[in-house]
C-alpha positions in Angstrom: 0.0 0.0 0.0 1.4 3.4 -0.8 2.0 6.4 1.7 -1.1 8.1 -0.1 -3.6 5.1 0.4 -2.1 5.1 4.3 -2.6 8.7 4.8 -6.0 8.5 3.2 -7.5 5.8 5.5 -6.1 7.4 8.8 -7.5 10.6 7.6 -10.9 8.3 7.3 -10.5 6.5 10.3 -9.7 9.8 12.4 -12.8 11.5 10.9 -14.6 8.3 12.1 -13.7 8.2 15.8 -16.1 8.6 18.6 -13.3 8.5 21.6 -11.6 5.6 23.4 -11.5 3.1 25.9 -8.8 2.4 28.6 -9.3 -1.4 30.5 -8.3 -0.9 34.5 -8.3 -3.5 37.5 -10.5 -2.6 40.4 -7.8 -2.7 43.3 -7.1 -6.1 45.5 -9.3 -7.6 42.6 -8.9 -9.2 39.6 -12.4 -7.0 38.2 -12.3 -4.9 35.4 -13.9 -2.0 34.0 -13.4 0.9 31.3 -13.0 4.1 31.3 -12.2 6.4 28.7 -13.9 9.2 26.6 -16.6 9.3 23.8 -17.2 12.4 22.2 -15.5 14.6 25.2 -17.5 13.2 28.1 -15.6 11.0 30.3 -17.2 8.0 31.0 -16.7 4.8 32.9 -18.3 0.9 31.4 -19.6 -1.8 33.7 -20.3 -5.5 32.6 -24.3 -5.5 33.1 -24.8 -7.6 36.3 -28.7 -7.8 35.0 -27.8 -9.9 32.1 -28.6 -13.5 32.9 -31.8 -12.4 33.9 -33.2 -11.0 30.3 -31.0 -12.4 27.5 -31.8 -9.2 25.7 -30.5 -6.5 28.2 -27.4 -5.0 27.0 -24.0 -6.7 27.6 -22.6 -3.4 29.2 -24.0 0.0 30.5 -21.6 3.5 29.7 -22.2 6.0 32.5 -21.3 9.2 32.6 -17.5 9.5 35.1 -18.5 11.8 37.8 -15.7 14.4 38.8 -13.3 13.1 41.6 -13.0 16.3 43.9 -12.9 14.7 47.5 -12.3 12.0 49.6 -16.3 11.6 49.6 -15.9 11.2 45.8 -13.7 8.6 45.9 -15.7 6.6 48.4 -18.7 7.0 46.1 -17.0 5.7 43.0 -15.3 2.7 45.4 -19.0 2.2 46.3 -20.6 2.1 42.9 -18.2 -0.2 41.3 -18.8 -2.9 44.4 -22.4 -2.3 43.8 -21.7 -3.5 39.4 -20.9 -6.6 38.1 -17.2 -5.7 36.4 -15.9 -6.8 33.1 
């Protein structure tokens, strides 16, 4: 493939992208979850722990990533991620 046909389908690719993903590891567990960016809102992606239950519910659910300002913050995200299923 020439540099042109390279440069063309970056250039398609770029125009194409939403955001991305990053995979972390809850700590002192081996659970995962993402977090990341889609079209300049931070969000954070849980494995949906309502999914055995209605084989049509989603696989995962994007939220919004609240703003870590405090200690309370902190204790609130710890909190919600104990209360999902993780990847």
């Amino acid at each position: 493939m020439s540099d042109t046909a390279k440069k063309k389908e970056n250039t398609e690719w770029d125009e194409r992208e939403m955001g991305a993903l990053w995979i972390n590891v809850k700590p002192g567990s081996n659970d995962k979850y993402l977090t990341g960016h889609i079209n300049k809102e931070k969000v954070i992606v849980f494995k949906n722990k309502f999914k055995d239950e209605n084989p049509k519910a989603p696989d995962f659910r994007v939220y919004k990533q609240k703003e870590m300002n405090s200690s309370s913050s902190s204790k609130e995200k710890v909190q919600h991620e104990e209360e999902e299923d993780l990847i």
